[in-house]
PAZAPA-4460 file (N, C-alpha, C; in steps of 0.05 Angstrom, whole numbers, plus 32768, in hexadecimal, padded with zeros to 4 digits):
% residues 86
    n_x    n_y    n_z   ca_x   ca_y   ca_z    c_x    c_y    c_z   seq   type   mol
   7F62   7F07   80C4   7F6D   7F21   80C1   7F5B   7F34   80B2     1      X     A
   7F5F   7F47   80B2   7F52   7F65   80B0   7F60   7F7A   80AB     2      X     A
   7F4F   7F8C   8096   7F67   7F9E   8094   7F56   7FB8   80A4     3      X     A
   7F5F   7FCB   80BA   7F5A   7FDF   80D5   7F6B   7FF2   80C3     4      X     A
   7F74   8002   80B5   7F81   8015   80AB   7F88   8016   808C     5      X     A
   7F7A   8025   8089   7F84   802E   806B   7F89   8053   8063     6      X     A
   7F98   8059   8055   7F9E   8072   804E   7F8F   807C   8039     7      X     A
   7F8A   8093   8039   7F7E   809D   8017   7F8F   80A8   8005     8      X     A
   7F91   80A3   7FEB   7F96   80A6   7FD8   7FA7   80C6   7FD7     9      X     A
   7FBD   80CE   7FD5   7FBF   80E3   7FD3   7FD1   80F1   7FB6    10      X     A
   7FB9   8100   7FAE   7FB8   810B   7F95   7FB6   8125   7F8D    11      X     A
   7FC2   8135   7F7C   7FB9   8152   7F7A   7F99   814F   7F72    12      X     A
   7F8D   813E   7F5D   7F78   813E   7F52   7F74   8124   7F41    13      X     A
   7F64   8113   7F38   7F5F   8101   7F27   7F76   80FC   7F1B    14      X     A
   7F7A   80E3   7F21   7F91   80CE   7F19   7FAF   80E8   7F0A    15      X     A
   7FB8   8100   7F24   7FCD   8108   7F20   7FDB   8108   7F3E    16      X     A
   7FDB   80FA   7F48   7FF2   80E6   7F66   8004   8101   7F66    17      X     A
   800E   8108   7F7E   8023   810B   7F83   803A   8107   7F7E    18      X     A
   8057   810F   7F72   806A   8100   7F6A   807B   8107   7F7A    19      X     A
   8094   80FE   7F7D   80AE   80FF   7F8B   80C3   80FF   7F74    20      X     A
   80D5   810C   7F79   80E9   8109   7F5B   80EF   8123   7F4C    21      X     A
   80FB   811D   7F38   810D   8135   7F2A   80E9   8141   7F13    22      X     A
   80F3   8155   7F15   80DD   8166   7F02   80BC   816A   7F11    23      X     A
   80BD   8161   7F2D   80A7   8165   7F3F   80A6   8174   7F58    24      X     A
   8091   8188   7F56   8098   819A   7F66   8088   818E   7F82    25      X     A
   807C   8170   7F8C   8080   816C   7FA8   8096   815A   7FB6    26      X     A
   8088   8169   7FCB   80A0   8160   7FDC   8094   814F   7FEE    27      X     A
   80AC   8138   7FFD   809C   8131   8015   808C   8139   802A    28      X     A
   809B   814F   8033   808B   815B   804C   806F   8165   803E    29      X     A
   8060   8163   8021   8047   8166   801E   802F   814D   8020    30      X     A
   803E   8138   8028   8034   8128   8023   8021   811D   8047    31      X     A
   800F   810A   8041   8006   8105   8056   801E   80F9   806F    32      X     A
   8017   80FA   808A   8029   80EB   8099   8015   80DC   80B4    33      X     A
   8025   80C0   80B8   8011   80B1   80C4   8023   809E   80D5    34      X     A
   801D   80A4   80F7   802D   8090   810B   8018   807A   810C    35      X     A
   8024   8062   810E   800E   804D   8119   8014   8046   8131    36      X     A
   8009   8046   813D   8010   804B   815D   7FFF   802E   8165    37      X     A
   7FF0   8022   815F   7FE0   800C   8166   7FEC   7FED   815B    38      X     A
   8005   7FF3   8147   8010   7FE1   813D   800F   7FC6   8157    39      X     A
   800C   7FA9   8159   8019   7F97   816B   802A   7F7F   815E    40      X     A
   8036   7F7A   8169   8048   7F59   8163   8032   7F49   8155    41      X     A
   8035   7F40   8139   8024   7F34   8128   8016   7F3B   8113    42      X     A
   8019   7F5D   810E   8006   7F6C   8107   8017   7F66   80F0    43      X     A
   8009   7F70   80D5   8014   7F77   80B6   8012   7F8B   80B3    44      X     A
   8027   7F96   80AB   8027   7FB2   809C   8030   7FB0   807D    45      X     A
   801D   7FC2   806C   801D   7FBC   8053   8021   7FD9   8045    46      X     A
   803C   7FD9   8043   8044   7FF7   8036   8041   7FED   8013    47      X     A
   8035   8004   8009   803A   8001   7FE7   802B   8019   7FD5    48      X     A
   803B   801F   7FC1   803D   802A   7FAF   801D   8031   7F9E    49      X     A
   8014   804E   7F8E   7FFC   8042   7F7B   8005   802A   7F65    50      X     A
   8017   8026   7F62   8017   8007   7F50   8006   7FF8   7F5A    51      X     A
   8000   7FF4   7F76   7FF8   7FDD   7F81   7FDA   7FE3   7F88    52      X     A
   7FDE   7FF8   7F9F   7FBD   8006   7F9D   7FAC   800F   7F87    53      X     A
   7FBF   800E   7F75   7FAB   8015   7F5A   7F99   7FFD   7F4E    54      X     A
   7FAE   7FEB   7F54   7FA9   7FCA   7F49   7F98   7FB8   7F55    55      X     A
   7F98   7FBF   7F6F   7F8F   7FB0   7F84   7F7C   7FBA   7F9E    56      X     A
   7F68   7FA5   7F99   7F56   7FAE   7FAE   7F67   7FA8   7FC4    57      X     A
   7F5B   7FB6   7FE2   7F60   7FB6   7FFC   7F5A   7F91   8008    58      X     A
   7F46   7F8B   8001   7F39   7F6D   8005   7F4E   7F58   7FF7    59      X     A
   7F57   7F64   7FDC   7F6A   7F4C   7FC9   7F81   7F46   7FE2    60      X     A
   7F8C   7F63   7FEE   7FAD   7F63   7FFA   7F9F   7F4F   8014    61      X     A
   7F85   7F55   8022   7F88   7F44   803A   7F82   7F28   8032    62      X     A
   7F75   7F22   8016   7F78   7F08   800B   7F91   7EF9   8008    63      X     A
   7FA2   7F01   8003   7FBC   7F01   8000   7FCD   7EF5   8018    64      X     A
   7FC6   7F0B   8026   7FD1   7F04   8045   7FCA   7EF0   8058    65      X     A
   7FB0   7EE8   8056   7FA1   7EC9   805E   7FAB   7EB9   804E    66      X     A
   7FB4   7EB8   8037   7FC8   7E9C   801F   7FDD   7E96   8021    67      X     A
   7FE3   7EAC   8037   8003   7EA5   8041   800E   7EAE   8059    68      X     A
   7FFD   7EB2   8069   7FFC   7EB2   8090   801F   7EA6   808D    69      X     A
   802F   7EBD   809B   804E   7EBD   80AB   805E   7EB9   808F    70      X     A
   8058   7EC0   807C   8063   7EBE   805B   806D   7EDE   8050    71      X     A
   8078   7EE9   805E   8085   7F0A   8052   8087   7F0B   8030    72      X     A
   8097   7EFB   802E   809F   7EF1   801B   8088   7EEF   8002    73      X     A
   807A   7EDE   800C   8069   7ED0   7FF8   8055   7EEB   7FF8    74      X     A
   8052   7EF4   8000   803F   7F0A   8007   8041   7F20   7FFA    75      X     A
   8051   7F2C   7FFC   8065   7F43   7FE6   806A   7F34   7FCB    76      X     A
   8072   7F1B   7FC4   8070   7F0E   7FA8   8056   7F0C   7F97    77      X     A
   8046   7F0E   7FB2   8027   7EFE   7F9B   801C   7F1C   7FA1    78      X     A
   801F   7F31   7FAB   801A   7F4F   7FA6   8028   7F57   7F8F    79      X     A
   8037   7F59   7F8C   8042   7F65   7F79   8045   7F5C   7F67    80      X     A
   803C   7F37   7F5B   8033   7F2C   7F46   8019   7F37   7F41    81      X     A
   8009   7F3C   7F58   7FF3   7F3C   7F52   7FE5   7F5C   7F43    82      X     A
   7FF6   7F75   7F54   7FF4   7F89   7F41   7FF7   7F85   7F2A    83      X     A
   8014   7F78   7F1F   801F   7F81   7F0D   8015   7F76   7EF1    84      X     A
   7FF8   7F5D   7EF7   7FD9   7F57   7EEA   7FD1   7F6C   7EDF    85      X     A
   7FC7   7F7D   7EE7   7FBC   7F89   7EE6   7FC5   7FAE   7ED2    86      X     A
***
């Protein structure tokens, strides 16, 4: 496996992210938007948060996903142990 798609970072400026929520003036519709149209039966999709992208290289998450091939489960547990290292 391989990771074929990644997003960029979206930020007003140096480590100030976008927020969602009370006392923030963006909104969703400012935010990037993205169909995956190439998705097939087997594929992984790996939605997550900067907790995780902040924490974690792109190579660690497909490391991850080779340690536990057909493991959802185990996969999302040892991600989000594994940010939360860090």
């Amino acid at each position: 496996g391989v990771s074929v798609f990644f997003t960029r970072g979206q930020q007003h400026y140096f480590n100030c992210p976008f927020q969602l929520g009370m006392g923030s003036a963006d909104k969703p519709s400012e935010a990037d938007y993205y169909v995956l149209e190439d998705v097939a039966p087997g594929d992984i999709v790996i939605a997550a948060t900067d907790g995780v992208w902040d924490n974690m290289y792109e190579e660690d998450i497909v490391r991850v996903i080779r340690e536990y091939p057909m493991e959802p489960r185990l996969v999302a547990d040892e991600i989000a142990s594994i940010s939360q290292l860090h």
